[in-house]
N, C-alpha and C positions, 0 to 999 in steps of 0.2 A: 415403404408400406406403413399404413397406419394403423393401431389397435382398435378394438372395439372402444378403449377408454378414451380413446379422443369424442365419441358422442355424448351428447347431452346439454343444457341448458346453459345459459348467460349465468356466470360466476360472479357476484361482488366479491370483489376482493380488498387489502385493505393496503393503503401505502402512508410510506410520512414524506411530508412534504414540510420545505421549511418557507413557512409561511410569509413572514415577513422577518426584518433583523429582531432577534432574540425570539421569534416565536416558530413553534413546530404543533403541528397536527396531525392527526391519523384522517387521512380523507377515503374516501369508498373507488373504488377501479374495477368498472364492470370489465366482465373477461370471457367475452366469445369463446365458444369451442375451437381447440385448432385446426385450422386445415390444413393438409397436405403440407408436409416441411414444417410443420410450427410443432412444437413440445410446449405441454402445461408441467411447470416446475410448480412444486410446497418445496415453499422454502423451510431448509432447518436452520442456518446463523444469516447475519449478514452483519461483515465488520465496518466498523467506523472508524471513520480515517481521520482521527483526532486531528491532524493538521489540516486538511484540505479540505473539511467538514467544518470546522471553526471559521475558516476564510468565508464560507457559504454563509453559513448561520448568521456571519458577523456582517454580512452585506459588501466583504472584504477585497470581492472577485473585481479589479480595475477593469472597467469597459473594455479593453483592446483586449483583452481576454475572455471576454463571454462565447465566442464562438467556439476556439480552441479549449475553452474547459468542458463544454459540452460535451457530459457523459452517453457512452451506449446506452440508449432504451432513457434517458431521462425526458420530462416531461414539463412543462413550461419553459420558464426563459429569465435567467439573470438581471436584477438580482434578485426580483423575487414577482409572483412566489415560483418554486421550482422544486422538481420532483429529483433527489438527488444521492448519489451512492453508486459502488460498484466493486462489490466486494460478497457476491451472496454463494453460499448452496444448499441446494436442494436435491430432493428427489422427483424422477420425471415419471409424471402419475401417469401420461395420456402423451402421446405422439409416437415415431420410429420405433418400431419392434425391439430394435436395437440397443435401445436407449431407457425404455421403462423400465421402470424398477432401477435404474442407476443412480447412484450422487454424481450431483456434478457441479461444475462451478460457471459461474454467470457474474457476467460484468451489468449488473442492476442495482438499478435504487432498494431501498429498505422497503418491503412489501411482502404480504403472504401466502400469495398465490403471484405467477404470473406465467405468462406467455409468450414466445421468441420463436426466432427462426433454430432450428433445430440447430443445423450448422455452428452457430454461434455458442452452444456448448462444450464445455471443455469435462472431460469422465474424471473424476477425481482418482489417482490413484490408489489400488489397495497399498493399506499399511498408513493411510494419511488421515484420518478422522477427519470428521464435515468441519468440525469447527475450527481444527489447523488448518483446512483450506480455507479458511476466510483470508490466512495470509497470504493467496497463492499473487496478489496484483503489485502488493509489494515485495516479495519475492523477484518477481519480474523487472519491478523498477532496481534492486538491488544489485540483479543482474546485469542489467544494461549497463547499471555503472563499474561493475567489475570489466567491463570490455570497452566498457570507455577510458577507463584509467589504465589499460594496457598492463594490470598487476603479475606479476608471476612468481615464481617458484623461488624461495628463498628471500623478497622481498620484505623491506620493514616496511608494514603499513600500520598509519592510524588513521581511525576513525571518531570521529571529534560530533560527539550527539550519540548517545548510545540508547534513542528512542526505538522505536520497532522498525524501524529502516536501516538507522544504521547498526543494530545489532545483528541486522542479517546479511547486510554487508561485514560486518568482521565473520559473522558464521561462515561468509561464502572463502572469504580471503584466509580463514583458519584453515581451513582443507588442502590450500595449495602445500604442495610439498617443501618443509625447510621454513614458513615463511614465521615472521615476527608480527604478531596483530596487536594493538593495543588500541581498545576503546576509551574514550577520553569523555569523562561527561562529571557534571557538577553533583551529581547524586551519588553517594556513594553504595546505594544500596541497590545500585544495578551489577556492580563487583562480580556475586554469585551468577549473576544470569551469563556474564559477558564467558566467565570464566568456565561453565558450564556449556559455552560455547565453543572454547576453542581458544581464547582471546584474556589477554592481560585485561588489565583495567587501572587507570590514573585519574585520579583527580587535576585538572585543568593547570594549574600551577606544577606539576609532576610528571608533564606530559612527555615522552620521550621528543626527540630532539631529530634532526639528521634523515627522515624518514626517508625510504623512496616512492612512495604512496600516501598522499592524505586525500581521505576523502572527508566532505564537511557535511554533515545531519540532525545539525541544532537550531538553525532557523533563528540564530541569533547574531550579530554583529560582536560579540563578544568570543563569540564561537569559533565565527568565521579567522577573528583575529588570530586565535589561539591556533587554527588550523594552519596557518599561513607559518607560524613561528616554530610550529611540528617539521616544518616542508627541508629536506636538504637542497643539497648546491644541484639544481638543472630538474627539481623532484614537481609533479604535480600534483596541483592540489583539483580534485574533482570537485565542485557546488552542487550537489543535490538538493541544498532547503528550498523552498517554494514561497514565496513572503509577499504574494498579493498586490497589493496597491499600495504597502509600507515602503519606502524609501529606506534603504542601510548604508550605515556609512562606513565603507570600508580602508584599512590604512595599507598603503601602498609604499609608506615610506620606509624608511632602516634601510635592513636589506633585501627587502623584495626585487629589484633590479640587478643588486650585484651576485646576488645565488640566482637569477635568470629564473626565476620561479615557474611554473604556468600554472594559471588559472585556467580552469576549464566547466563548462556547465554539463549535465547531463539529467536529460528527463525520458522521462518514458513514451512518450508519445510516439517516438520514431525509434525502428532497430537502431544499436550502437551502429556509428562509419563500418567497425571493423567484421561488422557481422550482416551488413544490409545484403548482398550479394547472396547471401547462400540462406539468410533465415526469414522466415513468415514470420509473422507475429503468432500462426499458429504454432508454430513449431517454438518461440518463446516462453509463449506462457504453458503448454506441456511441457519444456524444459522444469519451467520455474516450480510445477507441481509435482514434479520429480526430486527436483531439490528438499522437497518441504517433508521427507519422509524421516529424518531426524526428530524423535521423539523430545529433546530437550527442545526446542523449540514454541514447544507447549506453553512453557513460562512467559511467554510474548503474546501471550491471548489472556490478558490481568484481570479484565471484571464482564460478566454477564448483568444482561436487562432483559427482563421478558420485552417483548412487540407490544402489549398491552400499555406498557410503561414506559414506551417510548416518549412519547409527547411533554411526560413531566421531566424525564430522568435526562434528554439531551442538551437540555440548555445548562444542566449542570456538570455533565460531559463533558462539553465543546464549552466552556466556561475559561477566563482567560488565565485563570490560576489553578485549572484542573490538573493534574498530573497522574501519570500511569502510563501503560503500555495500550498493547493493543483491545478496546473494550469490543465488543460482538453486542449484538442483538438475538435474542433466543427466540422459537418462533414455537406453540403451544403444541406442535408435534415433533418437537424437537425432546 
């Protein structure tokens, strides 16, 4: 059933689009009233996904991947220009009875209004504030690779990148019962957050040894190394960085053969192997926004931009020496 507040006129609404490489705009998105099944979301955050958003910005997406990067509800076509994000929420002003007046979280581009199919919302849980759920997609991706790496109870795992992924993979791998987490990254001043998590903290040179879980979240060849050298005799090493059209060069020699290593990829696109039988994706990403009800967590959402300031503030963002955690877009009724 639909509210009264689904009627009324053609909405301009506003989005960013990343225009060409290094350049972003705020362009106008007229916005029909909904019909039946569709909800009008205000948005209040939408996060940016410093890695996968720099590849964008940077022109960085290799051809054989424009189809498969293609985000829900994105708008043009790689590499540019393209309407691009998927990280928002909102509150649903107009559509299902059910559903108005909720927060909720939406796999969309950066934009101030917008419009979907109803279905494709996800209710943000109580106790999760809107702007912790900007983390709810990497949550998800953190997810999968915890069930991709088969980690359990009493496991030493490290985590080799201790950006806003793989900090919430050591958050997820803190929780197992008995286990050893240590996040490994060049910054030392991620120590408090990691530790606040659940999770030791080592500088790269310091890294513990013998693991039976490495998972890799540094998106560097430097990284990847260190993560291989963390790994014990028969241990896997999970790859979750994402590196575009860059070639890495990875070292396979020493002993990666004689500890029988594996290397293993895991991305978000598809339920983990161990989980596709029994899980939706819906049933995923509600997982993943249940996970996110951990108040420290907070500290992985590092800098706010008005929506207004988007257009100047992203190229200095997604910039290729920018550093920080997770930044968010704040939206003027937020």
């Amino acid at each position: 059933m639909m509210t009264r507040r689904s009627a009324g006129k053609t909405r301009v609404a506003r989005a960013v689009w990343y225009a060409g490489k290094g350049l972003v705009e705020l362009r106008a998105a007229p916005l029909a009233a909904p019909q039946p099944g569709e909800a009008l979301v205000r948005t209040l955050f939408s996060g940016i996904s410093r890695g996968t958003e720099r590849l964008v910005f940077g022109g960085a997406v290799g051809q054989s991947e424009w189809e498969r990067m293609r985000g829900p509800n994105q708008e043009g076509a790689f590499p540019f220009p393209v309407k691009y994000g998927y990280c928002a929420t909102g509150v649903v002003e107009a559509g299902p009875t059910e559903l108005v007046g909720k927060t909720v979280f939406c796999l969309h581009p950066h934009q101030d209004y917008f419009k979907v199919a109803a279905a494709t919302l996800v209710p943000v849980p109580d106790g999760v504030p809107a702007r912790r759920a900007t983390l709810i997609a990497n949550m998800e991706t953190a997810l999968n690779a915890l069930w991709d790496a088969g980690a359990g109870p009493g496991d030493r795992v490290v985590v080799v990148g201790a950006g806003v992924v793989g900090l919430l993979v050591a958050s997820l791998a803190a929780r197992l019962p008995g286990a050893e987490v240590t996040a490994v990254d060049v910054d030392p001043a991620r120590r408090p957050i990691a530790e606040t998590l659940g999770a030791g903290f080592a500088l790269p040179d310091a890294a513990p040894q013998d693991a039976d879980i490495v998972f890799h979240a540094s998106a560097t060849a430097a990284g990847l190394s260190t993560a291989i050298k963390c790994a014990g005799f028969e241990a896997t090493i999970v790859e979750m960085s994402w590196y575009g059209d860059k070639p890495v060069q990875i070292d396979l020699g020493g002993a990666f053969h004689s500890r029988r290593l594996k290397l293993v990829s895991s991305q978000v696109g598809h339920v983990a192997t161990s989980r596709r039988p029994r899980w939706s994706y819906r049933r995923r990403v509600e997982a993943a926004a249940r996970l996110l009800a951990l108040p420290a967590l907070d500290a992985l959402v590092a800098e706010e931009i008005a929506f207004e300031d988007a257009a100047r503030e992203l190229p200095r963002i997604l910039g290729p020496d920018a550093q920080g955690l997770a930044p968010v877009i704040r939206y003027p009724q937020a």
